[in-house]
Every structure is written in C-alpha cells, then in structure tokens.
C-alpha positions as CSV (number, residue, x, y, z in Angstrom):
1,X,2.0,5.9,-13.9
2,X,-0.1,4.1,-11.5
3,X,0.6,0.7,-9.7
4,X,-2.0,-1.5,-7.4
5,X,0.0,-3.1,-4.2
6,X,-1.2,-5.9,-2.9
7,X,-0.4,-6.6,0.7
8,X,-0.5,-9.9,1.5
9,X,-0.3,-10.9,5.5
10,X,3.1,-13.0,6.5
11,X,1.8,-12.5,10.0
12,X,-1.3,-14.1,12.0
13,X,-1.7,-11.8,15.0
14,X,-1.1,-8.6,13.7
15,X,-2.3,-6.0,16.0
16,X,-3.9,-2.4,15.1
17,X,-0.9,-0.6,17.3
18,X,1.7,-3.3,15.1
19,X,0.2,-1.6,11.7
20,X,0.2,2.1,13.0
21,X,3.6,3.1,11.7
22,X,2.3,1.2,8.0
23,X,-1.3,3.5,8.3
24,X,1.6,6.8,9.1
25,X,3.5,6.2,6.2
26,X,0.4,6.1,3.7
27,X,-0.7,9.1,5.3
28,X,2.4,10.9,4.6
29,X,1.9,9.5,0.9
30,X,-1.6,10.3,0.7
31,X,-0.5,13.9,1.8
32,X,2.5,14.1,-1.0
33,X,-0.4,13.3,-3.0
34,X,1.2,9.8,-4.4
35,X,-1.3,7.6,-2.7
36,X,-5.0,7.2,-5.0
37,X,-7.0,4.9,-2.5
38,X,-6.0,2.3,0.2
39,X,-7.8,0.3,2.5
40,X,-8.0,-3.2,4.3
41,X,-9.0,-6.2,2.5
42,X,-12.1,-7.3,5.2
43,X,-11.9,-11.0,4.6
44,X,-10.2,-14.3,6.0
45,X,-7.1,-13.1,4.2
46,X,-6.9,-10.1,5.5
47,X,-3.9,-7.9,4.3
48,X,-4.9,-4.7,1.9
49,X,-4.0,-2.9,-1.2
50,X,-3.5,0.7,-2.4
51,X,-3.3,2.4,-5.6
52,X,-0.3,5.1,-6.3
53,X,0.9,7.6,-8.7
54,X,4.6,7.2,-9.2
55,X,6.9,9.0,-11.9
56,X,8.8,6.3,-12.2
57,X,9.8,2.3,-11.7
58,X,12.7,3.1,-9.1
59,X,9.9,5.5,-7.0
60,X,7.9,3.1,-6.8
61,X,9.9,0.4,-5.2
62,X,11.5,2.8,-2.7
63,X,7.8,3.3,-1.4
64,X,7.0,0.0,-1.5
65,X,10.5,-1.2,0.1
66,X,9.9,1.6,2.6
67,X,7.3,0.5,3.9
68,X,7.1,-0.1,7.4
69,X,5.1,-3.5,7.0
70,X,6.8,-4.9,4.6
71,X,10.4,-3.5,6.8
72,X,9.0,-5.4,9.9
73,X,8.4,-8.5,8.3
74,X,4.5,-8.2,8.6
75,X,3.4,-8.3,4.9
76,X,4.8,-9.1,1.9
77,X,3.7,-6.8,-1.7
78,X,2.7,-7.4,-5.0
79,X,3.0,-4.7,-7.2
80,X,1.3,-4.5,-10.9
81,X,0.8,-1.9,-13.1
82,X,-2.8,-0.6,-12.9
83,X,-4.9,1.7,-15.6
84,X,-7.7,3.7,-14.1
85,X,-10.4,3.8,-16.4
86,X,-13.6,5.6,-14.3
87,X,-12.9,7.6,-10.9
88,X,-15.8,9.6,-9.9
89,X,-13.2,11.8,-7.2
90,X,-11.8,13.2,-10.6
C-alpha cells in the first residue's frame, strides 16, 4: 500500500549538513525500493514530502519513526494513505 508523508519543519535554521543523515536514510529506502518520489517543498514553509510502498501499517511507522528528522527533533510527519492513479515512470 502506498502512504504520502508530509514533513512539516519544527525547526527555523535547518542547515543542508543538519538534513544529510534524513536525505541517507531515503536513499537507502529509495534503494530497497520502498521510497516512490520525495523531494523539498520550495516554499515559505519549507519541509517536504515522499510517497512509499509499504506491506503494511507497522512498516510504515518504523520508517517514518526512523527517520532521522523526525529522531532529531527537526520535522514532524503526517502520514495518509495515498492512491496512485497515473505515473508515467511505470
């Protein structure tokens, strides 16, 4: 099933090298082959989202609780259930 997480910033100055270990982790999930799309939201608000594959409720929460942003205090998620309806990468 897929999820959208929504990254929403509890921090002001967050700094490129602060997020590194957060951009590591969804490469690693990217690589598993879990992690659809991410990306930075580019506005005032800042923060980002991504859209996963997960077998399950419980997998989905250990990524998201995993995360090192969200670990270190930096973000904060909300998670939804999300339907993809047209992907041209498929």
């Amino acid at each position: 099933m897929n999820y959208v997480v929504i990254h929403h910033m509890l921090q002001k100055d967050v700094t490129e090298e602060m997020m590194q270990p957060h951009v590591e982790y969804l490469k690693e999930l990217f690589n598993k082959g879990k992690l659809i799309i991410t990306g930075p939201f580019l506005d005032e608000k800042r923060g980002g989202m991504f859209v996963i594959d997960v077998d399950s409720e419980e997998e989905l929460m250990e990524i998201v609780n995993n995360d090192p942003a969200i670990k270190n205090g930096i973000s904060k998620s909300e998670v939804r259930p999300y339907k993809i309806v047209f992907n041209h990468n498929k």
